[in-house]
SEVEX-593325 format. One record per atom (N, C-alpha, C, CB): x, y, z; residue in one letter. Coordinates in steps of 0.05 Angstrom, whole numbers, plus 32768, in hexadecimal, padded with zeros to 4 digits. Glycine has a CB too. Example, Ala and Ser with C-alpha at 12.3 -4.5 7.8 and 13.67 -1.06 7.14 Angstrom:
<pts>
81087F8E809Ca/80F67FA6809Ca/81087FBE809Ca/80E27FA780B5a/81017FD3808Es/81117FEB808Fs/81028001809Ds/811A7FF48072s/
</pts>
This chain:
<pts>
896187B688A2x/895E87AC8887x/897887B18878x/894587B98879x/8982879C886Dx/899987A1885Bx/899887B88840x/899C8785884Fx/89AF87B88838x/89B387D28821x/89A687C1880Ax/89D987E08818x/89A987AA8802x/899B879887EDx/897C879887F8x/89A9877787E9x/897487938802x/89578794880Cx/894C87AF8803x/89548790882Cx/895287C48810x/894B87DE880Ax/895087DD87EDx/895B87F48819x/896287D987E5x/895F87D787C4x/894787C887B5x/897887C887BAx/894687BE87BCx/893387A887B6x/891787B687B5x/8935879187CEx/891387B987D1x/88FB87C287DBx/88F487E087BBx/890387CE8805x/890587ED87BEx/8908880687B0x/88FD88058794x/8923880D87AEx/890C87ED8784x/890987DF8770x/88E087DA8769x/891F87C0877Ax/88E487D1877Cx/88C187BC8789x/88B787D2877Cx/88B287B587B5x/88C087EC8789x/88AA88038785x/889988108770x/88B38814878Bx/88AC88048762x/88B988148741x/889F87FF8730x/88EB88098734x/889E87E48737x/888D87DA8721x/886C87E58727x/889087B88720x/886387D3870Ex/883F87E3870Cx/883987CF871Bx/882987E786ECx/881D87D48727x/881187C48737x/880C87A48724x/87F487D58740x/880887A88717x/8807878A870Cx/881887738705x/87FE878B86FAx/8835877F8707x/884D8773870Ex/88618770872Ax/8859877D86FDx/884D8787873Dx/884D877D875Ex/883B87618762x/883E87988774x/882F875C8752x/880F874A875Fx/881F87378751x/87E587508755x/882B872D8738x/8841871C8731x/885687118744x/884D8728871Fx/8869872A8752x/887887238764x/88748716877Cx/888187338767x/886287258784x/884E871E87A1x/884286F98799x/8826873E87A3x/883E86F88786x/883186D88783x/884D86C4877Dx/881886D48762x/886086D18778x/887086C68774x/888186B9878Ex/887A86D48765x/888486CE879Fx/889086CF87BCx/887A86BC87CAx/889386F187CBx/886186BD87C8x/884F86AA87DDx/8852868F87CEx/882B86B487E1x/8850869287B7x/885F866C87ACx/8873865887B6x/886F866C8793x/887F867087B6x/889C866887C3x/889E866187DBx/88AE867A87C2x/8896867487E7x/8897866C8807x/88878660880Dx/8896867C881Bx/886986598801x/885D863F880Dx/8860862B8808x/884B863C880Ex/8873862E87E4x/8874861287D5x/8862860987CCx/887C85FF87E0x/8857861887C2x/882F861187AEx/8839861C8798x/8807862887BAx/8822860B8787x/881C861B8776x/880C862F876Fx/881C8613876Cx/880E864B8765x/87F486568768x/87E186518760x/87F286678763x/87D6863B8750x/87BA8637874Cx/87AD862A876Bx/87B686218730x/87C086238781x/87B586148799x/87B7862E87A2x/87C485F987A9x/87B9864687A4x/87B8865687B4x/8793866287ABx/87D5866B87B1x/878B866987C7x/876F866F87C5x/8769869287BAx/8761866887E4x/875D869287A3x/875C86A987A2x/875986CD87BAx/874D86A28794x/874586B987C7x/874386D087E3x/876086D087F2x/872886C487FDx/877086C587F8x/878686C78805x/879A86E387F6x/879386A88804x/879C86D987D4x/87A986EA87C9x/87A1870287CEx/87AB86E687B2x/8782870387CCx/8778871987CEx/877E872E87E3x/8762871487CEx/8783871687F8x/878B87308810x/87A68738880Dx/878A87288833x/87BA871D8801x/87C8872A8807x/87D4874687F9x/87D4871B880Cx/87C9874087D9x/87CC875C87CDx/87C6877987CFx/87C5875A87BEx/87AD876A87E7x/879E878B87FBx/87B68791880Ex/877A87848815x/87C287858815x/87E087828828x/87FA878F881Fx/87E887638829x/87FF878C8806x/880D879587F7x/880487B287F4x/880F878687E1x/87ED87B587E8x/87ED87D287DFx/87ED87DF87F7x/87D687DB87CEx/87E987DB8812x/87E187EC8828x/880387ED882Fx/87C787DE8842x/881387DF8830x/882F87E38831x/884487F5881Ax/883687C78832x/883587EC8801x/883C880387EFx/8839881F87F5x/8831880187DAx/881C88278800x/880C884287F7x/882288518817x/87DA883F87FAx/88268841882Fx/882F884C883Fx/885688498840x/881E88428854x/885F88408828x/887C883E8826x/887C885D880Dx/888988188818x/886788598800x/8867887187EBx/885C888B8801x/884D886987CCx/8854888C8812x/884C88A38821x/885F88A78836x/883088A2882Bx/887588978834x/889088A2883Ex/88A488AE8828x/88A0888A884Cx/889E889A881Ax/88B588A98804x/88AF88C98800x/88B3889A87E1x/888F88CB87F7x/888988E887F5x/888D88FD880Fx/886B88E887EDx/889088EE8828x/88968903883Dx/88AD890E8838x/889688F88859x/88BE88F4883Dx/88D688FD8837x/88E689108821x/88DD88EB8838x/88D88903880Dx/88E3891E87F4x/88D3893E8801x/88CE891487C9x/88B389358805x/88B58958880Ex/88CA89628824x/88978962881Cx/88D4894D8837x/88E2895E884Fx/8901896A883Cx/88EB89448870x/89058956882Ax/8920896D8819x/89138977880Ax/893D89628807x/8907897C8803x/8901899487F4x/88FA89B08803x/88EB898C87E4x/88F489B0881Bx/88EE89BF8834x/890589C6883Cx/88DF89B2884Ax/891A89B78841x/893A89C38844x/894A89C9882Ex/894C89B18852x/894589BD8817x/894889CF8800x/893D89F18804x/893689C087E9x/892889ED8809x/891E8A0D8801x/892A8A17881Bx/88F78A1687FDx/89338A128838x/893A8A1D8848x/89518A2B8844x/89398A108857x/895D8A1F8831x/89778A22882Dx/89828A418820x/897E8A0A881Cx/
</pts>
């Protein structure tokens, strides 16, 4: 993954959930070329269940990772 991507991605992290579910509808517009009122609500639905399960486990790295420096912090 590129250094802009990771940026990006990072960025993603930072908004509230209700301006991920903005983005996320925005990106499936695009790439299918609909509009979202033709998109079926159940589809969004998953995919926002999709999103958060990719959030909760990108945020349960970040938190590993800060505890592992903070663990060589105190080793130190």
């Amino acid at each position: 993954m590129s250094t802009t991507s990771q940026e990006l991605l990072k960025s993603f992290d930072h908004l509230p959930a209700s301006e991920k579910r903005e983005v996320a509808s925005e990106i499936i517009r695009r790439t299918f070329a609909l509009d979202r009122d033709q998109l079926d609500e159940t589809q969004l639905t998953a995919l926002y269940a999709e999103f958060a399960v990719d959030d909760r486990r990108l945020a349960e790295e970040v938190i590993e990772d800060y505890e592992r420096g903070l663990v060589g912090e105190d080793a130190r």
